[in-house]
PAMARDREN-953563 format. One record per atom (N, C-alpha, C): x, y, z; residue in one letter. Coordinates in steps of 0.05 Angstrom, whole numbers, padded with zeros to 5 digits, always signed. Example, Ala and Ser with C-alpha at 12.3 -4.5 7.8 and 13.67 -1.06 7.14 Angstrom:
+00264-00114+00156A+00246-00090+00156A+00264-00066+00156A+00257-00045+00142S+00273-00021+00143S+00258+00001+00157S
This chain:
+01631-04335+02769X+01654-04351+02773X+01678-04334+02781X+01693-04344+02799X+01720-04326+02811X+01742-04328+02788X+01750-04300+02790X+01764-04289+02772X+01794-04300+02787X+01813-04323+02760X+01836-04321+02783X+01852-04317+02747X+01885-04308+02767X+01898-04296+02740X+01931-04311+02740X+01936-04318+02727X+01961-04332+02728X+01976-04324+02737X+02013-04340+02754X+02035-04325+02774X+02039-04306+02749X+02051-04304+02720X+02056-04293+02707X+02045-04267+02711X+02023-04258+02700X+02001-04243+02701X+02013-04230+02732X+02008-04242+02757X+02010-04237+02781X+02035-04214+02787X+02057-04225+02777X+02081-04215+02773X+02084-04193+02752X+02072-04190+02737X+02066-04163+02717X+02051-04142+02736X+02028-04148+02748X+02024-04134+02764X+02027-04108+02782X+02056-04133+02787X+02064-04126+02818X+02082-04113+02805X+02098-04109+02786X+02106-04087+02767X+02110-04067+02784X+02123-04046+02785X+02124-04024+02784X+02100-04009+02804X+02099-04031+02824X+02082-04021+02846X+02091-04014+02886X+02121-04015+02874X+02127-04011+02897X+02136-03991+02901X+02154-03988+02918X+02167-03955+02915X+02191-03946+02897X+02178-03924+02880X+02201-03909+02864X+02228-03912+02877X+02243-03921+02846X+02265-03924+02855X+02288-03898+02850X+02278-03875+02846X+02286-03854+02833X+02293-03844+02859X+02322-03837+02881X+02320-03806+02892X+02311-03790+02883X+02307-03769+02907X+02289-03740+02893X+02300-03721+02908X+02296-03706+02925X+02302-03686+02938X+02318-03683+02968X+02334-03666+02973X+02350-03670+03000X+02337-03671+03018X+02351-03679+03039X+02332-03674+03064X+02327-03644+03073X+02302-03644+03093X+02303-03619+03103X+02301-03621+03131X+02317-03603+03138X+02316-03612+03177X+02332-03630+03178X+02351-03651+03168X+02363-03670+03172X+02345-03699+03166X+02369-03713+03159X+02347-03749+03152X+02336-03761+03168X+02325-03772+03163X+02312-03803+03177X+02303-03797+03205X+02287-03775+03214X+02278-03775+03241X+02271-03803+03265X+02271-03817+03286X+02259-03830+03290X+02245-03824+03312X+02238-03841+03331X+02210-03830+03351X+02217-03817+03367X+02245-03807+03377X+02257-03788+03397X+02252-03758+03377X+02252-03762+03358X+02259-03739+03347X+02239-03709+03347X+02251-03685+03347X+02225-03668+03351X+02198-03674+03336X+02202-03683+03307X+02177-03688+03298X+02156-03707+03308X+02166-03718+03338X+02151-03738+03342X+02145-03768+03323X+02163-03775+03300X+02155-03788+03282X+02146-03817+03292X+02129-03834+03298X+02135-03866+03304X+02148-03877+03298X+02163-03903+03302X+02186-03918+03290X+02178-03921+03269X+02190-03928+03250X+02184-03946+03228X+02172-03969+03224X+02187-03985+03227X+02175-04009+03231X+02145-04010+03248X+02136-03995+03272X+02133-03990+03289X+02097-03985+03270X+02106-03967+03254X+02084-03953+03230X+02075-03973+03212X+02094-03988+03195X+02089-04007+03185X+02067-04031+03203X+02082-04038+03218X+02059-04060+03238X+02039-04061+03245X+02024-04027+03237X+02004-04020+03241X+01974-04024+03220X+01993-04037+03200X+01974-04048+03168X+01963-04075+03176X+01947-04083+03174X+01931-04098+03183X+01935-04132+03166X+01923-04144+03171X+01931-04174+03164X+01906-04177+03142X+01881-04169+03150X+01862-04155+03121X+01857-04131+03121X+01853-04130+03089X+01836-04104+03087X+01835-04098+03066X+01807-04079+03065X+01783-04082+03046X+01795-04102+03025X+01787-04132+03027X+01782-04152+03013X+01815-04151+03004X+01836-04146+03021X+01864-04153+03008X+01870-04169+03035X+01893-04193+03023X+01912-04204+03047X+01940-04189+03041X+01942-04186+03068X+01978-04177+03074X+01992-04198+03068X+02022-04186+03055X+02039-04212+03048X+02064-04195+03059X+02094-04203+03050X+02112-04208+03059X+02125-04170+03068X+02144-04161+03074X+02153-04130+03083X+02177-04126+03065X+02180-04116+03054X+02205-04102+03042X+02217-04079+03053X+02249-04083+03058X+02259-04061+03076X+02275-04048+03060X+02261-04031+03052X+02281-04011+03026X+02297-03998+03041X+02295-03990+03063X+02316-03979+03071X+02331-03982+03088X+02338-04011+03083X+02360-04023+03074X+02384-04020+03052X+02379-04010+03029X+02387-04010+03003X+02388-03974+03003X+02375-03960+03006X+02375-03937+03012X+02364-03921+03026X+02384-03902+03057X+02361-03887+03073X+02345-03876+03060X+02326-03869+03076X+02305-03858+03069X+02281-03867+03049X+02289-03888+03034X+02261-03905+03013X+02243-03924+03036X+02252-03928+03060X+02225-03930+03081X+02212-03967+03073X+02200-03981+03081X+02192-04004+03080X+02169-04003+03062X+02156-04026+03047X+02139-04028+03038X+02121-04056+03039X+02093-04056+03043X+02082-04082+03048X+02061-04097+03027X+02063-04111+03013X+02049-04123+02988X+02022-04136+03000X+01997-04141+02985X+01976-04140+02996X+01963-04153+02966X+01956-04185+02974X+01932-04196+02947X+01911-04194+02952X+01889-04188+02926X+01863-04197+02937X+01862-04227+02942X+01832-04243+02950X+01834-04265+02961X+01837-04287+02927X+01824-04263+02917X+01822-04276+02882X+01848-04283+02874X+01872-04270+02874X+01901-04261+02862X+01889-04248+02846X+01872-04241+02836X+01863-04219+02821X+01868-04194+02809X+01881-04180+02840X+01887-04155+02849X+01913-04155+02868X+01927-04140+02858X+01955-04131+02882X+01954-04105+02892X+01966-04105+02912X+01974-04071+02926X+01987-04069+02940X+02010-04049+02935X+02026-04040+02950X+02023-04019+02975X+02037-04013+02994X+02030-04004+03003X+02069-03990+03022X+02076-03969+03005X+02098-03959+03024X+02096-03933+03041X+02109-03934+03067X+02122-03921+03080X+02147-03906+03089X+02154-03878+03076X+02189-03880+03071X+02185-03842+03080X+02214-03831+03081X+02216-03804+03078X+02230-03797+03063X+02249-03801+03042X+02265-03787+03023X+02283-03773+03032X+02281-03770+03058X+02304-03755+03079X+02289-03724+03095X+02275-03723+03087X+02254-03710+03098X+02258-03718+03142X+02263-03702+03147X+02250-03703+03182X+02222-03706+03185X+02211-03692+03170X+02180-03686+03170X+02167-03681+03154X+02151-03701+03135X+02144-03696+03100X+02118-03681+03110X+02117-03653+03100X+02094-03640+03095X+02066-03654+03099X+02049-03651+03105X+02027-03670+03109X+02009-03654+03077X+02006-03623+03074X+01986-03620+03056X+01990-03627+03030X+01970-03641+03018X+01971-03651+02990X+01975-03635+02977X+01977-03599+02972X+01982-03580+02953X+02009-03570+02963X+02023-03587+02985X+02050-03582+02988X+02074-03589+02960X+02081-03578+02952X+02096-03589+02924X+02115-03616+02929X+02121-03615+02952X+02138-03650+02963X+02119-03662+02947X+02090-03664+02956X+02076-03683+02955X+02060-03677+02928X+02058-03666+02911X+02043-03662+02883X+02081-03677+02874X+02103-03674+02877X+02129-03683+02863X+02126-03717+02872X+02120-03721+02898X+02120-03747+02900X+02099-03764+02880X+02078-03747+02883X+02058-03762+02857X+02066-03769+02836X+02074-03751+02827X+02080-03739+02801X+02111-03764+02799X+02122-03764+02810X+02140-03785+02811X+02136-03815+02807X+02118-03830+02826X+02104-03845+02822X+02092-03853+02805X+02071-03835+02789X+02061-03835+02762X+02077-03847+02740X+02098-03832+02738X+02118-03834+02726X+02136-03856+02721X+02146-03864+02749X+02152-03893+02746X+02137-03912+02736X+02121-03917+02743X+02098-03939+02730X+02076-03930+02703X+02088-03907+02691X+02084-03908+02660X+02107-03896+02648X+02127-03905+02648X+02160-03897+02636X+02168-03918+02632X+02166-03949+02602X+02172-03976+02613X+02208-03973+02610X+02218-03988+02614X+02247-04003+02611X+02255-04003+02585X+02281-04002+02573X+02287-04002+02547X+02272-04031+02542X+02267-04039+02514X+02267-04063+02506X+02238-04076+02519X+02223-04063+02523X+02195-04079+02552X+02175-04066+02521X+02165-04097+02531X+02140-04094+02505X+02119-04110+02514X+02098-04097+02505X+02069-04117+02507X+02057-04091+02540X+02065-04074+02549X+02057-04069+02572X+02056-04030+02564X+02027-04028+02574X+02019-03996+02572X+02005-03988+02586X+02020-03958+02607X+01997-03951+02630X+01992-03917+02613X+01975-03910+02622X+01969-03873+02620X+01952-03857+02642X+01962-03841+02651X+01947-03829+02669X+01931-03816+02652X+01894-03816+02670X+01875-03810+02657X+01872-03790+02677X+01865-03791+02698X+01852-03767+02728X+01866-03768+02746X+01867-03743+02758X+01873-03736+02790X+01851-03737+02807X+01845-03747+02835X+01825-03734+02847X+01837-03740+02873X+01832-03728+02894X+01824-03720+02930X+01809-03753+02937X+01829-03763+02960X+01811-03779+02977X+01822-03774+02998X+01788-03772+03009X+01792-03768+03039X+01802-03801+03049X+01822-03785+03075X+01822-03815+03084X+01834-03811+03116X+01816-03817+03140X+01820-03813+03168X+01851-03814+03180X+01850-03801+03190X+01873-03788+03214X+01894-03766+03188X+01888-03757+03177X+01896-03736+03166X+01890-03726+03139X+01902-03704+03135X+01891-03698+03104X+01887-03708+03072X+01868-03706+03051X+01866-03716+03034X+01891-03733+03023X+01882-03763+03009X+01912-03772+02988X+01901-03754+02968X+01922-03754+02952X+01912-03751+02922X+01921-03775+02906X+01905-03786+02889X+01901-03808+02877X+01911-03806+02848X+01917-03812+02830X+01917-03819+02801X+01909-03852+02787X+01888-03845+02768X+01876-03868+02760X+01898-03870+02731X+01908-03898+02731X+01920-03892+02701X+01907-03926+02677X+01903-03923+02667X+01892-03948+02653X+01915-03951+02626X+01918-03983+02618X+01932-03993+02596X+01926-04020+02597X+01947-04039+02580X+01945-04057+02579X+01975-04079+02589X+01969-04108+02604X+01988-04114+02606X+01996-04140+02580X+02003-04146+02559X+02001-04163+02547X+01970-04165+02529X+01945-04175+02530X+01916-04173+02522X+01902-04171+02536X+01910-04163+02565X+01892-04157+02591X+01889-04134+02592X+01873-04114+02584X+01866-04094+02598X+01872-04086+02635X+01885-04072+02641X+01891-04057+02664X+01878-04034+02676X+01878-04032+02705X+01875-04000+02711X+01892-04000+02738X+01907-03980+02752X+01918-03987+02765X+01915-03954+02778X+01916-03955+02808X+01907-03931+02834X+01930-03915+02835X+01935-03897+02841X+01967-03888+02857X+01951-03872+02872X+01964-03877+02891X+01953-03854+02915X+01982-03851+02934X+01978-03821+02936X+02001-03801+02959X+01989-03787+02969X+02002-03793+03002X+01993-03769+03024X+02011-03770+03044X+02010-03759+03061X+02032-03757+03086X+02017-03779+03109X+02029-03786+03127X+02026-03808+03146X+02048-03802+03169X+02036-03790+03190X+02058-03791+03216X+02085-03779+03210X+02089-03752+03195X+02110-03746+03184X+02126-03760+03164X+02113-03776+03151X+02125-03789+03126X+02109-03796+03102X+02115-03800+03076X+02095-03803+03059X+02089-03832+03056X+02061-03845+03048X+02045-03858+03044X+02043-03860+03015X+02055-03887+02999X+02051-03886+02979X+02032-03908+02973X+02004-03909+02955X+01995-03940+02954X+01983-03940+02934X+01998-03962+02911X+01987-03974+02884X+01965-04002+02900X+01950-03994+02875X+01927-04015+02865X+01931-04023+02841X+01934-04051+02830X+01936-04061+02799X+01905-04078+02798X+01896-04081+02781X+01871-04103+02775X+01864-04101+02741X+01859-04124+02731X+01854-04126+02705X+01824-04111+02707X+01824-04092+02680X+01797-04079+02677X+01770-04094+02680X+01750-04095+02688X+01739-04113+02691X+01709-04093+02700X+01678-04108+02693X+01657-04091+02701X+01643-04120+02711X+01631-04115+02738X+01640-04104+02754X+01671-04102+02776X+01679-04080+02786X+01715-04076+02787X+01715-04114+02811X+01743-04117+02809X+01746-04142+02820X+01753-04134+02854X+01761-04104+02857X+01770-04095+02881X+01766-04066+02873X+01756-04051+02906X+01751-04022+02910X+01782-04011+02915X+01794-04009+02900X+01813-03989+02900X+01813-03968+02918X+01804-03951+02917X+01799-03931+02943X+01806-03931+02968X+01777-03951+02963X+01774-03955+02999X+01797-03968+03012X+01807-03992+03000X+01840-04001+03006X+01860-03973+03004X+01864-03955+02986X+01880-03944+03000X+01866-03923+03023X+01841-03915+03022X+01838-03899+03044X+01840-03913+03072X+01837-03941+03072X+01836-03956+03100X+01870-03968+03101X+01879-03964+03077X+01913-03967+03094X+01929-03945+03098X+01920-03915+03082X+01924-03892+03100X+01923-03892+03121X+01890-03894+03129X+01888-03892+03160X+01901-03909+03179X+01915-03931+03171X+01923-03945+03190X+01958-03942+03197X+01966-03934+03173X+01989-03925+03178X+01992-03893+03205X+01974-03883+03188X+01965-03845+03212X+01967-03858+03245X+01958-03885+03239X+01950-03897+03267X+01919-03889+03283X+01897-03885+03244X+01871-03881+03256X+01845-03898+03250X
C-alpha cells in the first residue's frame, strides 16, 4: 500500500531543508560572478533551469530566490516524491565566492557541510518533539565533476522516525547543496543518493 504522509508531517519535513540561513565567509575574488565573468560561471537562473521536471522518482515544485533576501544565498528548488512521502531540496548559491572551489577536501566545502549539518540538527529555542544526529560522512560520485560529500543524519520528527541526506559539492563554480527528508522506513520510500547524484549532475550541466 502507498505510503502517503500528512501536509503537517509534509511541512516538518521540509524543515530545515533549504539553504542555511547562516552567512559564512567573504568573498574571494569579488561577489556574485556571472556568465561574463572570468570564471566562466553560467547564469543563475540559467543553472537552476537545468533541474529537471523529474527525477529519480521526485517531482519539481516551486523556485526560491534567496538571493533576493541576500547576495550570494543563490536560488533553491523543492522536489516531492510522487508519494509526498519524501522531500528534497535542492540549492544553488555562492556565499560570495567568484568561484567556489570544486574539491570536496577544499575547507570552503568540508565548512559548507559542516554548516548545513548544523543547521538542520541545532532546533529553535522552544521546538519540541523533533531530533536529527549526524551518524556518517561518505563520497558520492556524481557526473560532470568531483565527489559530493554526503552526511546521513537520522532522528525523529514527532513519533515518525526520520533519516534525512545532506549532500555538498561544487557545480559550475558554485556550491550544490541537496537535502533528502523521508520517514525511516524498510524498504527506503526514496534513493536518496541517486536524487542527489542526478541533480548534481544536472546542475554541472552533465
Amino acid at each position: 500500500m502507498r505510503s502517503v504522509i500528512g501536509t503537517g508531517l509534509l511541512l516538518l519535513l521540509l524543515t530545515g531543508c533549504g539553504l542555511p540561513n547562516t552567512p559564512r565567509v567573504a568573498a574571494q575574488g569579488g561577489a556574485g560572478a556571472d556568465a561574463e565573468s572570468p570564471g566562466g560561471r553560467p547564469d543563475l537562473p540559467e543553472q537552476i533551469a537545468r533541474l529537471p521536471a523529474a527525477l529519480a522518482g521526485f517531482r519539481r515544485g516551486p523556485v526560491t530566490n534567496f538571493e533576493a533576501r541576500a547576495p550570494g544565498f543563490g536560488q533553491g528548488v523543492e522536489y516531492t516524491a510522487s508519494s509526498r512521502s519524501a522531500v528534497a531540496t535542492v540549492a544553488v548559491y555562492d556565499r560570495g565566492y567568484a568561484r567556489v572551489p570544486a574539491n570536496p577536501a577544499d575547507p570552503a566545502q568540508v565548512a559548507e557541510l559542516d554548516l548545513a549539518v548544523r543547521d538542520a540538527t541545532v532546533l529553535p529555542p522552544r521546538t519540541t518533539g523533533r531530533t536529527l544526529a549526524e551518524e556518517s560522512r561518505a563520497p558520492l560520485p556524481a557526473a560532470g565533476g568531483p565527489d559530493l560529500t554526503c552526511a546521513d543524519l537520522a532522528g525523529t520528527f514527532g513519533r515518525t522516525p526520520i533519516r534525512r541526506t545532506v549532500c555538498v559539492g561544487g557545480a559550475a563554480g558554485r556550491f550544490v547543496t541537496i537535502q533528502v527528508t523521508m520517514p525511516d522506513r524498510t524498504p527506503s520510500i526514496a534513493d536518496a543518493r541517486a536524487f542527489a547524484a542526478a541533480a548534481a549532475a544536472a546542475v554541472r550541466g552533465g
